[in-house]
C-alpha positions as CSV (number, residue, x, y, z in Angstrom):
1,X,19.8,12.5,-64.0
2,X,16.5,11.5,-62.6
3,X,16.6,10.1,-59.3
4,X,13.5,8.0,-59.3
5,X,13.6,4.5,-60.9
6,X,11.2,2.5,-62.0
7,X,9.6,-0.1,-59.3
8,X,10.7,-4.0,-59.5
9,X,7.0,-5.8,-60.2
10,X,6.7,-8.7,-58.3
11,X,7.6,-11.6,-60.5
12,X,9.6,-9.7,-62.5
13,X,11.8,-12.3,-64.4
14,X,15.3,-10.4,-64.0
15,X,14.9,-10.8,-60.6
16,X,14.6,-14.4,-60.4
17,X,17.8,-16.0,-59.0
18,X,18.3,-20.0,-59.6
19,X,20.9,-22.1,-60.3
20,X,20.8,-21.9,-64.2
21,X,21.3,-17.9,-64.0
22,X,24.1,-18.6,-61.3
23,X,26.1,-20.6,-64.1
24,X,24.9,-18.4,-66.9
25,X,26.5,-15.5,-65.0
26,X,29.6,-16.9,-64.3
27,X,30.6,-17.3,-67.4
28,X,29.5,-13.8,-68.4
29,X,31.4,-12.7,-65.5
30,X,34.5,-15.0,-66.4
31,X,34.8,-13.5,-70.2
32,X,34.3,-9.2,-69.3
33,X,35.2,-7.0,-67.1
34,X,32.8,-5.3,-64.5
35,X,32.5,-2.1,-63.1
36,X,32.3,-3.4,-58.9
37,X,33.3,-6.5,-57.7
38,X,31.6,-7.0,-54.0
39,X,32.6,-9.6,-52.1
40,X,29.7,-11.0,-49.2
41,X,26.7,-11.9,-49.8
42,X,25.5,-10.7,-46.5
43,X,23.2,-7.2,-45.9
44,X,26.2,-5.0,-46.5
45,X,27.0,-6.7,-49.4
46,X,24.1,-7.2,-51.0
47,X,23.3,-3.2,-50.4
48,X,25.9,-2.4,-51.9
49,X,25.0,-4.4,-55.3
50,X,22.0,-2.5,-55.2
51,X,23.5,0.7,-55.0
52,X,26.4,0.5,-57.2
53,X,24.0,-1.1,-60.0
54,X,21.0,1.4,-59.5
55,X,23.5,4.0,-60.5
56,X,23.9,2.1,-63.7
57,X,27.4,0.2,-62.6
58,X,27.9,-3.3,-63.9
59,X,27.6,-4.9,-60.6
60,X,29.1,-8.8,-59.3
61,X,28.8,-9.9,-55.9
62,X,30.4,-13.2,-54.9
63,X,29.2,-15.2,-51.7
64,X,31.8,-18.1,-50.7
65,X,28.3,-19.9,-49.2
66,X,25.0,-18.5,-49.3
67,X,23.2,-15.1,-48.9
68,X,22.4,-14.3,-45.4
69,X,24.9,-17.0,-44.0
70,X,27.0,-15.4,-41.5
71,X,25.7,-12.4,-39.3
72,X,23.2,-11.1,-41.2
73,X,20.8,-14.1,-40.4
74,X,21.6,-14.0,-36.4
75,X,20.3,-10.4,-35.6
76,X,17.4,-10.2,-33.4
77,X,14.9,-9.3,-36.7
78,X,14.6,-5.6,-36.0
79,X,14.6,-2.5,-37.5
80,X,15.8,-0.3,-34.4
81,X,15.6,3.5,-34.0
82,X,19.0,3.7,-31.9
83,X,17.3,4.0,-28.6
84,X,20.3,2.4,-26.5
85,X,23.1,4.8,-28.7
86,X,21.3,7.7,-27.0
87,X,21.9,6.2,-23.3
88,X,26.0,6.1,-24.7
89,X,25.8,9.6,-26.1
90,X,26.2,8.1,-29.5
91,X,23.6,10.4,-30.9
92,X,24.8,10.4,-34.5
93,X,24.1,6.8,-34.6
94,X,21.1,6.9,-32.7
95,X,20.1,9.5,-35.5
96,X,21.2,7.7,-38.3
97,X,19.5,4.6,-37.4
98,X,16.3,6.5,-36.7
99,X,16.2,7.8,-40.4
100,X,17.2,4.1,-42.0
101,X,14.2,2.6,-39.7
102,X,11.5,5.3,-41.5
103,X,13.2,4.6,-45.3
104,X,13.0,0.6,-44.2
105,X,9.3,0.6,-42.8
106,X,7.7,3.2,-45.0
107,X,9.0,2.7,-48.1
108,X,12.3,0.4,-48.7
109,X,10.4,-3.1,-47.9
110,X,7.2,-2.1,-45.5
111,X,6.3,-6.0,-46.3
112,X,9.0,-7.4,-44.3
113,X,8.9,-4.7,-41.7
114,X,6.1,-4.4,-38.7
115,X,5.3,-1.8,-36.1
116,X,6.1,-3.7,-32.6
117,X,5.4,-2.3,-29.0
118,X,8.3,-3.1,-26.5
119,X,6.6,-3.4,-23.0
120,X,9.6,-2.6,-19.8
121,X,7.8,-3.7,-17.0
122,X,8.0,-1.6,-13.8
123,X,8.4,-3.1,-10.1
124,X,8.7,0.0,-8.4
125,X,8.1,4.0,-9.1
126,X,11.7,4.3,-8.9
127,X,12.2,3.1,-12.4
128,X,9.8,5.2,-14.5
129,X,11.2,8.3,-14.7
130,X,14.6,7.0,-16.3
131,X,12.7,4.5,-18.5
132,X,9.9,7.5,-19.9
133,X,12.9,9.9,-20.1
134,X,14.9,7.1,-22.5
135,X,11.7,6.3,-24.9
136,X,10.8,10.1,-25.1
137,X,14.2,10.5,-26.5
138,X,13.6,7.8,-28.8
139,X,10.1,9.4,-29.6
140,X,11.9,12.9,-30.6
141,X,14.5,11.2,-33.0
142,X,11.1,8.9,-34.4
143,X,9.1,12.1,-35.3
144,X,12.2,14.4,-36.8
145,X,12.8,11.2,-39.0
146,X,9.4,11.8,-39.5
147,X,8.3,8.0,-38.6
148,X,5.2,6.9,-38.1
149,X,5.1,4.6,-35.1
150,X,2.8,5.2,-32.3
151,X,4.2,7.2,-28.8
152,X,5.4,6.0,-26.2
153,X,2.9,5.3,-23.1
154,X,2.5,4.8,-19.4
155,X,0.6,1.7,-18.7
156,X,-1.2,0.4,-15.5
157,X,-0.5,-3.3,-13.9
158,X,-3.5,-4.5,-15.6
159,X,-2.8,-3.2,-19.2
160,X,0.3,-4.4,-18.8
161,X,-0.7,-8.0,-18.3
162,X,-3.3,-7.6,-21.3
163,X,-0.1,-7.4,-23.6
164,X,1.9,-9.7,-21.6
165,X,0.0,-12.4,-19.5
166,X,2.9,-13.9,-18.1
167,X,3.9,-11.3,-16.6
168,X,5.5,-11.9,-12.6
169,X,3.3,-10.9,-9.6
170,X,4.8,-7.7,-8.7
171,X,4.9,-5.8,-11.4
172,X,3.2,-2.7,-11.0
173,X,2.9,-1.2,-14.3
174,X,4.6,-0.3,-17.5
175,X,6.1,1.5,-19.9
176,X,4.9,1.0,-23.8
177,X,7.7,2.0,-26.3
178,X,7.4,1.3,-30.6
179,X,9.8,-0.3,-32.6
180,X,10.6,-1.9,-36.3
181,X,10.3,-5.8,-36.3
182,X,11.2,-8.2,-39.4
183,X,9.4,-10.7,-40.4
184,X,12.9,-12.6,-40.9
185,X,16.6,-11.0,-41.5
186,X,17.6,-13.3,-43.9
187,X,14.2,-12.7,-46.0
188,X,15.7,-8.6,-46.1
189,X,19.1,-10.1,-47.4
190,X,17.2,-11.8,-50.2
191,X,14.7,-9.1,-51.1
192,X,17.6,-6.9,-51.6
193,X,19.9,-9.1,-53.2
194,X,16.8,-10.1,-55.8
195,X,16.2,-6.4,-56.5
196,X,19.7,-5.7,-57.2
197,X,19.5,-8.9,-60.1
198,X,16.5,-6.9,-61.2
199,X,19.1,-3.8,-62.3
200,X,21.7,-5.8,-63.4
201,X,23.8,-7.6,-60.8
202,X,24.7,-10.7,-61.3
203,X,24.8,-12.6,-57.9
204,X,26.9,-15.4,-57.4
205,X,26.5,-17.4,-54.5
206,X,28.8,-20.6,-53.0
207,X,31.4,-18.5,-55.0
208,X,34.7,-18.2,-52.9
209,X,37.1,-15.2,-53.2
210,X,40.8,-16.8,-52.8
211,X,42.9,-13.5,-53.1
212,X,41.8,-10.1,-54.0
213,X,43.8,-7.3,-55.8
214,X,42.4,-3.8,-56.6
215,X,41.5,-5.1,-60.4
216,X,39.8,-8.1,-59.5
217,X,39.6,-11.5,-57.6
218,X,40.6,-14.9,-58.4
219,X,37.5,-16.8,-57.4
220,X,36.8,-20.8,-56.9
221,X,33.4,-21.9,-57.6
222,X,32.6,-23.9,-54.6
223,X,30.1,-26.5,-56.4
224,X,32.7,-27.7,-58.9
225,X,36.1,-26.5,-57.6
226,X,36.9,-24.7,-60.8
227,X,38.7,-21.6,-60.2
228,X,38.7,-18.5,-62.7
229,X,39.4,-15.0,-62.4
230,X,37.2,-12.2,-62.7
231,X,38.4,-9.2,-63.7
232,X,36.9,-5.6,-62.4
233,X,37.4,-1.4,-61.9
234,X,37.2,-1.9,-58.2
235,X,36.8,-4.2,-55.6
236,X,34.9,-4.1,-52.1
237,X,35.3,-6.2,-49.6
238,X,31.9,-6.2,-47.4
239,X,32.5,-9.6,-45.6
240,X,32.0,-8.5,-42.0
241,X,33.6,-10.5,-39.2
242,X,35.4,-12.1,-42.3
243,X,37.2,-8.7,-43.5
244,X,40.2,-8.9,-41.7
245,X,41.4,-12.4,-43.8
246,X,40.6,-10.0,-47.0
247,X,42.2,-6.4,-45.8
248,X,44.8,-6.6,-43.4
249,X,44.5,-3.0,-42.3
250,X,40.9,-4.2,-40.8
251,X,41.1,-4.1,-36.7
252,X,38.0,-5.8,-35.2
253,X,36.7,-7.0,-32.3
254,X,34.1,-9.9,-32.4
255,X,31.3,-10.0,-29.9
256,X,28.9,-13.2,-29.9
257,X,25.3,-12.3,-29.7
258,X,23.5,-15.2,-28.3
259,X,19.3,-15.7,-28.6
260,X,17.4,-18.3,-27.2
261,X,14.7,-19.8,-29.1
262,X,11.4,-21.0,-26.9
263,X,7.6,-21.2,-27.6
264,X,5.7,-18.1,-27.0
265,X,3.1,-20.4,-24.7
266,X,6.0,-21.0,-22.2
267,X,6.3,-16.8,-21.5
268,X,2.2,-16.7,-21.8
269,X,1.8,-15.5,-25.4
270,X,2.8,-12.2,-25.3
271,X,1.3,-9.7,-27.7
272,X,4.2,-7.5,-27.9
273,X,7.8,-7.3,-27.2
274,X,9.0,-8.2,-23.0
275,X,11.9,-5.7,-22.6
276,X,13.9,-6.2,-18.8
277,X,16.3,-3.8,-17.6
278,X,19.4,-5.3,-16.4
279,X,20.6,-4.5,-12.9
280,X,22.8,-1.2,-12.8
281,X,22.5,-0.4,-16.4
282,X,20.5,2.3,-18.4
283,X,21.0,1.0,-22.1
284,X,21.0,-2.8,-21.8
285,X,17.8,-4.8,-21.6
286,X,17.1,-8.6,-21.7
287,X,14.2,-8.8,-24.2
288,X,11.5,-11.6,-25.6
289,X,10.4,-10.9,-28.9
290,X,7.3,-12.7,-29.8
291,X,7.4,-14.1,-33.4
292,X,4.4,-14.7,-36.0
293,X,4.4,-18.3,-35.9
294,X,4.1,-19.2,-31.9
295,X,7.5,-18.8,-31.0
296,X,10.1,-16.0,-29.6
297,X,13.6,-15.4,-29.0
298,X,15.3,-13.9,-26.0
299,X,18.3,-11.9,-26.2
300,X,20.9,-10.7,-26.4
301,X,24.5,-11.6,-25.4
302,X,27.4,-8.9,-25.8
303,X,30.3,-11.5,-25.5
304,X,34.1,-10.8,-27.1
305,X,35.4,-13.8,-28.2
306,X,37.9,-15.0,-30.3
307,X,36.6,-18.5,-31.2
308,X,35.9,-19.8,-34.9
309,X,33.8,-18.0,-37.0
310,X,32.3,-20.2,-39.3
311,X,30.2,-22.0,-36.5
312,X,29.5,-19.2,-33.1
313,X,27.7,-21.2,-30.5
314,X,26.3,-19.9,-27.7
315,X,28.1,-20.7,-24.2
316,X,26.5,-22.4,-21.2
317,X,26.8,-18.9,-19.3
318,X,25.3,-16.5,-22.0
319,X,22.3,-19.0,-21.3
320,X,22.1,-18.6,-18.3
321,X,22.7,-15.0,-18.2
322,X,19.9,-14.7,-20.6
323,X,17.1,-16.7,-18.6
324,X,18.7,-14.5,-15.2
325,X,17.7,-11.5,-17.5
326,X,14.3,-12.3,-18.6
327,X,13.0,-14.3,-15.6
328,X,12.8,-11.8,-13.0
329,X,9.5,-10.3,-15.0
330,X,7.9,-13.7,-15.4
331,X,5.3,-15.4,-13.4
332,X,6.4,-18.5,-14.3
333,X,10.0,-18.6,-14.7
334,X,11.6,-20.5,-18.1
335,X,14.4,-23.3,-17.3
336,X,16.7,-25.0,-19.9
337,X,13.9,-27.5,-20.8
338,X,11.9,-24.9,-22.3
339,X,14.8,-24.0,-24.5
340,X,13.8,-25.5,-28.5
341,X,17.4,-24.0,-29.6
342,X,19.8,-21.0,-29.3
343,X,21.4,-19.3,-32.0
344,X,24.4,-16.8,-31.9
345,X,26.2,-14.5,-34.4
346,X,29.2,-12.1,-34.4
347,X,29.0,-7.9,-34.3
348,X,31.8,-6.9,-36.4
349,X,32.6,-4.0,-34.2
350,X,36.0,-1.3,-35.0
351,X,38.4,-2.1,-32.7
352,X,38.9,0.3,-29.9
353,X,41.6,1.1,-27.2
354,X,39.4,0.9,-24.2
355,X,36.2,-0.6,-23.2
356,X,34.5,-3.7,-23.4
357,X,32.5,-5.1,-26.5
358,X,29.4,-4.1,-25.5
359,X,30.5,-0.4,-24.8
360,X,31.8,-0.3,-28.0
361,X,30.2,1.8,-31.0
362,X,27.8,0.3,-34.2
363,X,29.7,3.1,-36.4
364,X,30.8,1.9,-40.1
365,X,33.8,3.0,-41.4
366,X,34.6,2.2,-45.3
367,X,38.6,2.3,-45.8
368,X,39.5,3.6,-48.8
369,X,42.5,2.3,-51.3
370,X,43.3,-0.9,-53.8
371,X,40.5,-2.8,-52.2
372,X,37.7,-0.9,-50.6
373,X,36.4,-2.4,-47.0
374,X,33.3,-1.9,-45.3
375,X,33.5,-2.7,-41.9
376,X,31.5,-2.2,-38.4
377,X,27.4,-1.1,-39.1
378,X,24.8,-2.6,-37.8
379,X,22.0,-4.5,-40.1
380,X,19.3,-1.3,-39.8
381,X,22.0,1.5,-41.5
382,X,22.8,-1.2,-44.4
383,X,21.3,1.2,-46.8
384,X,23.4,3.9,-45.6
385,X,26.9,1.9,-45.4
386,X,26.2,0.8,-48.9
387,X,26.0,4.6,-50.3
388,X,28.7,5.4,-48.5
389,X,31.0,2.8,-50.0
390,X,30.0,3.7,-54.0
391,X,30.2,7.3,-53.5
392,X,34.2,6.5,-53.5
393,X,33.2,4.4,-56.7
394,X,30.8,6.9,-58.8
395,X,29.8,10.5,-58.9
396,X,26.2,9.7,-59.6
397,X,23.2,9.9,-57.1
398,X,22.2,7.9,-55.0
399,X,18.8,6.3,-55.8
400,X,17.9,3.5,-53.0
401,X,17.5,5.9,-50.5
402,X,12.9,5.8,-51.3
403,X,13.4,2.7,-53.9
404,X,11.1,-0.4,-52.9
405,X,12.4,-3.8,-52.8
406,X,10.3,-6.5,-54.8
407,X,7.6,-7.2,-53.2
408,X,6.8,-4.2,-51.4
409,X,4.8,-2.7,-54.3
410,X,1.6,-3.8,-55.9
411,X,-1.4,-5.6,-55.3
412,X,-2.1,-8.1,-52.2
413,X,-4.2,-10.8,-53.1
414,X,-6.9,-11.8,-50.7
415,X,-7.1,-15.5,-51.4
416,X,-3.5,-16.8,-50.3
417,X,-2.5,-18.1,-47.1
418,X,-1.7,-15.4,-44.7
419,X,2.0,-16.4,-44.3
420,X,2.6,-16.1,-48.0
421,X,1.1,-12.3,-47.7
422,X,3.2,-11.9,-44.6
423,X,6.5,-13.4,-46.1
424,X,6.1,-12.1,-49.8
425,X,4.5,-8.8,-49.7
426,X,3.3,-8.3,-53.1
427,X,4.8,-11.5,-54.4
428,X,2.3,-14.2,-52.0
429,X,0.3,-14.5,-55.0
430,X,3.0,-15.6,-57.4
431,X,4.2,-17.8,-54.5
432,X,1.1,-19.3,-54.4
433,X,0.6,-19.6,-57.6
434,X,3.5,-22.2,-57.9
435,X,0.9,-24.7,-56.7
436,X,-0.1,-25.2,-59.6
437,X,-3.6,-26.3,-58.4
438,X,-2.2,-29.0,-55.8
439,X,-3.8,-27.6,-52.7
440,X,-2.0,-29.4,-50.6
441,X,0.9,-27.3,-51.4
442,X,-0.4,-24.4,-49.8
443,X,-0.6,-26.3,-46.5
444,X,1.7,-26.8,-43.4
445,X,4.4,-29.3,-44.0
446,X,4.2,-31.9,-40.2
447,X,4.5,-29.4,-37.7
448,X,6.0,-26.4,-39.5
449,X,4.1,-23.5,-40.2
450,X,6.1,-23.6,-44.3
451,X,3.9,-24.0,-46.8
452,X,4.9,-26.7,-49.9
453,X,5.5,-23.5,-52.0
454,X,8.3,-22.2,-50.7
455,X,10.4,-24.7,-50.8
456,X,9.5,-24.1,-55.0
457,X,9.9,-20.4,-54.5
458,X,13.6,-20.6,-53.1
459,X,14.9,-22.8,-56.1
460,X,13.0,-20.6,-58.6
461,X,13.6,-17.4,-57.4
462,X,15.7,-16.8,-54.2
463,X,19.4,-18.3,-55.0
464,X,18.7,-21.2,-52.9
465,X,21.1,-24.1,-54.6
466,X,21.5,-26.4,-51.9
467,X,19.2,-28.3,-49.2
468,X,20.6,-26.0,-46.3
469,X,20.7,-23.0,-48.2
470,X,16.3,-23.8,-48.5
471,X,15.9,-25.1,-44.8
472,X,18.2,-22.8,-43.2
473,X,18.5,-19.5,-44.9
474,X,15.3,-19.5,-46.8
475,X,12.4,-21.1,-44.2
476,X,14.8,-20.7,-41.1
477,X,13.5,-23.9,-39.4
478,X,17.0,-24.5,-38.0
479,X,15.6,-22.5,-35.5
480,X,13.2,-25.1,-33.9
481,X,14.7,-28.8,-34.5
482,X,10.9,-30.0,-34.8
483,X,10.1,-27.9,-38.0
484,X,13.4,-28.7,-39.4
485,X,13.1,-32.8,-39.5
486,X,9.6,-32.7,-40.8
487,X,10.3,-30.3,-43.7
488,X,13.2,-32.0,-44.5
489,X,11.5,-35.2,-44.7
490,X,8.8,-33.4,-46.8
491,X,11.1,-31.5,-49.3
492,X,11.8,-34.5,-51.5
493,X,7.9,-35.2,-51.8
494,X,7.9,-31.3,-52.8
495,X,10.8,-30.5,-54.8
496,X,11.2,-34.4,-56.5
């Protein structure tokens, strides 16, 4: 068998996810029998729909809420080449994750992913040669994954400060290091959950799983309350911090990840990436990662907690460890006033005898038996987790490992707003094209940088079926409280 499948167009009608085809495919789901029956609707999940169903599997994946809803959407938006796993010795990871970046940014969906330079400021000579020794690692396991991000670089105190004008008094210069950056984790969740519908999955969202057996689930559809079962060859559970209420020989430990969420003016506009090296550690860095639209989040947290996982909140001391972190390299240091939100999500990490969470490893593990569990990962090696888990299920190929998401194929149209090309890929024409001639739905909506499209494009094409799953999982302005209450004002005017 041929490897090499034929590209998703952008557009292409099988992809299109709305709330017709969600009730459509229940009832297709409710009267056969499928192949795999996945269970999350986060980037594991949804990988694995693409996977099984590229090898020509019938494929269902139910989501209890919404696509991207639990960890998937709190990562820090990058596509990460395992730089701190080297530091731990964990060079298989590091190698792994190396690979996954190059298939992510050259091929998989190079419209959602960008080349980003990660500045770590210098404030004495002391610190270099650890810091160049750590990014030239990083540079090997980039070119034998035969990635094409720039090297790393030394930089002086001045072209330092031209990436990073905020930068504090005494540093003295710099050391320039490449990365992978999304242009939003949740917008990777949908692109791949889209191009699995495209081959034949049928993805059912705000669908819970009450029980699971190795033939099937009995499943309750959340926006009526009717429960049915669905009947299927085998069963994976790919619910992350969640698998252990599914598969109770899943051991994991929960760390919070906490970001803060300020405007990019307050830190001085930085051009690329702030990375701070915390005191008396060679792997763990406070960071600022500028985004496209004037803000940027600073991370991360490394917390174990046990508190409740449908709603993680960041704690008053992972603040305050987080403006500690970054301060130091400012000029003009941030406060809590400065802070438009925070935002925090849970590592499903495999439980380990020793240690704390942070020393813990990213590894996956996929436990074989009745039900099938993917568990541990990190969001970069999704691709990889995923083909792990259906080579227990099929003896055919692989075929995601070079296959393009929708969107990241085809023309790009010069004429559309530059956040549609941005956010789309391939598709910003189509998006815009839901206009329909009324210009002003191509414009900002109040103070948000969304444009009146979207909000179309998320009911027509992207599973959106409530108001939250739009505002939150599709546009993301939960993250500043500003863009939220204007868009939300402005989505009835939009949508009717």
């Amino acid at each position: 068998m041929s490897t090499t499948l034929p590209t998703v167009p952008a557009g292409d009608p099988d992809s299109l996810l709305d709330a017709e085809r969600r009730t459509r495919d229940i009832h297709r789901c409710a009267s056969s029998t499928v192949d795999v029956l996945v269970v999350g609707g986060g980037i594991t999940g949804v990988g694995i729909a693409l996977d099984a169903a590229t090898r020509g599997l019938s494929v269902a994946l139910v989501e209890a809420h919404d696509l991207a809803y639990g960890t998937s959407r709190w990562s820090s938006k990058l596509v990460h080449g395992g730089l701190r796993y080297l530091a731990s010795g964990q060079v298989g990871i590091a190698w792994e994750s190396a690979v996954e970046r190059t298939r992510i940014m050259n091929t998989i969906a190079p419209h959602l992913a960008r080349p980003m330079a990660q500045l770590v400021p210098m404030f004495d000579d002391s610190q270099g040669l650890p810091v160049a020794a750590g990014l030239g690692m990083g540079d090997l396991l980039r070119r034998g994954a035969g990635g094409h991000l720039p090297a790393p670089s030394r930089l002086s105190a001045a072209e330092a400060r031209e990436l990073v004008p905020g930068l504090a008094a005494n540093v003295t210069g710099g050391r320039l290091g490449w990365d992978g950056q999304l242009v939003d984790d949740a917008r990777l969740v949908v692109a791949v959950a889209r191009t699995a519908a495209a081959y034949g999955a049928r993805i059912l969202t705000h669908t819970r799983a009450v029980s699971l057996t190795g033939d099937g689930a009995l499943l309750a559809d959340e926006m009526t309350g009717e429960t049915w079962t669905l009947s299927a060859h085998h069963v994976v559970n790919a619910t992350g911090a969640w698998a252990a209420g599914l598969d109770d020989r899943v051991s994991l430990i929960r760390s919070r990840g906490t970001h803060l969420v300020v405007k990019s003016a307050s830190i001085g506009e930085p051009s690329c990436a702030l990375m701070v090296a915390l005191p008396g550690s060679t792997s763990r860095f406070v960071f600022a990662l500028p985004q496209a639209d004037g803000i940027s989040y600073i991370g991360l947290t490394d917390v174990e907690t046990t508190e409740p996982l449908d709603d993680p909140r960041a704690s008053e001391e992972e603040i305050q460890f987080l403006l500690d972190g970054i301060n130091p390299a400012l000029a003009q240091p941030l406060d809590r006033a400065q802070i438009l939100t925070t935002y925090s999500g849970y590592r499903p990490l495999l439980a380990s005898a020793t240690g704390s969470s942070a020393d813990l490893s990213r590894r996956h593990a996929v436990l074989d038996g009745d039900v099938i569990s993917v568990v541990g990962g990190k969001l970069t090696t999704y691709r990889r987790m995923a083909e792990d888990a259906v080579d227990l299920i099929s003896e055919r190929p692989c075929r995601t490992r070079d296959l393009p998401l929708v969107g990241a194929v085809g023309p790009r149209s010069g004429k559309v707003p530059d956040r549609l090309s941005r956010r789309f890929g391939a598709e910003a024409a189509v998006v815009a094209a839901m206009a329909r001639g009324d210009e002003s739905l191509l414009e900002p909506i109040g103070s948000s940088p969304v444009l009146g499209v979207e909000l179309l494009w998320a009911r027509h094409a992207e599973a959106a079926i409530t108001d939250e799953d739009v505002l939150a999982r599709r546009l993301r302005v939960d993250l500043v409280p500003e863009w939220y209450a204007d868009v939300a004002a402005g989505a009835a005017a939009v949508c009717g």
